[in-house]
C-alpha positions in Angstrom: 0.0 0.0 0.0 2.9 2.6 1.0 4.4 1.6 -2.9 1.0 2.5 -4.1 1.1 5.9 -2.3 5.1 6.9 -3.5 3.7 6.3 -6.7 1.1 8.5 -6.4 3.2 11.2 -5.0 6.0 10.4 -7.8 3.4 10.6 -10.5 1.9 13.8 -9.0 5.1 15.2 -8.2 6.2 14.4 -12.6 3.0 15.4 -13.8 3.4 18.9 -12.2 6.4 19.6 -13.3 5.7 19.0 -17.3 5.9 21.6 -20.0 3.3 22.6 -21.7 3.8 19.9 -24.7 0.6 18.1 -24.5 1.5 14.9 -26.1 4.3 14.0 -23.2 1.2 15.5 -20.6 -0.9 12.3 -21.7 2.1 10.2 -22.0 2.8 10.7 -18.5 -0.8 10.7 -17.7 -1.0 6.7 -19.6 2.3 5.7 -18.0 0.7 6.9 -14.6 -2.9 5.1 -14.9 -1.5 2.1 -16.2 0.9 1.5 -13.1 -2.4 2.7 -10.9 -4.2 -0.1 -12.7 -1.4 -2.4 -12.4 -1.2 -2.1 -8.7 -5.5 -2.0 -8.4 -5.2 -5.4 -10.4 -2.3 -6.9 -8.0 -4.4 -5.6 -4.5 -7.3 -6.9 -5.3 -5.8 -10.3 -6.3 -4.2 -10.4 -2.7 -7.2 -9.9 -0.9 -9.2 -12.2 -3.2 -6.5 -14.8 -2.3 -7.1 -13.9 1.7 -10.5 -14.1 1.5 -10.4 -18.0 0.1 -7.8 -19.2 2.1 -9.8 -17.3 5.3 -13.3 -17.6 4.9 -13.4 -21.6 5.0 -11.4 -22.6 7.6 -13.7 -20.2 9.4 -17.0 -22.0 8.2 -15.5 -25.2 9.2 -14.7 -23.8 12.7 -18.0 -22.9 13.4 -19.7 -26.3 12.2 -17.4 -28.2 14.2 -18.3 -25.9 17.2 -22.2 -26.2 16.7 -21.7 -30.3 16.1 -19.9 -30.5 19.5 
């Protein structure tokens, strides 16, 4: 998450401090969502993964505890 934020800043931080040229404005701009996109993708993925090797041992814990 902290990567995710230097980034942020980073990208802020570049974009600010382009020229006026337009065309390396939206370069910048793609280079900057795609890495925000990149690291969505790769977050999302780890808490998916959490979530399934969580959330069953926890279902199983509680049907053994109402069996016994």
């Amino acid at each position: 998450m902290a990567s995710v934020l230097m980034r942020l800043m980073l990208s802020n931080a570049m974009l600010n401090n382009v020229c006026s040229a337009p065309c390396v404005f939206m370069q910048m701009q793609d280079e900057f969502l795609k890495r925000l996109a990149e690291d969505t993708v790769l977050y999302v993925r780890t808490v998916c993964n959490t979530i399934i090797m969580e959330v069953p041992k926890a279902i199983v814990h509680c049907q053994v505890g109402s069996c016994c």
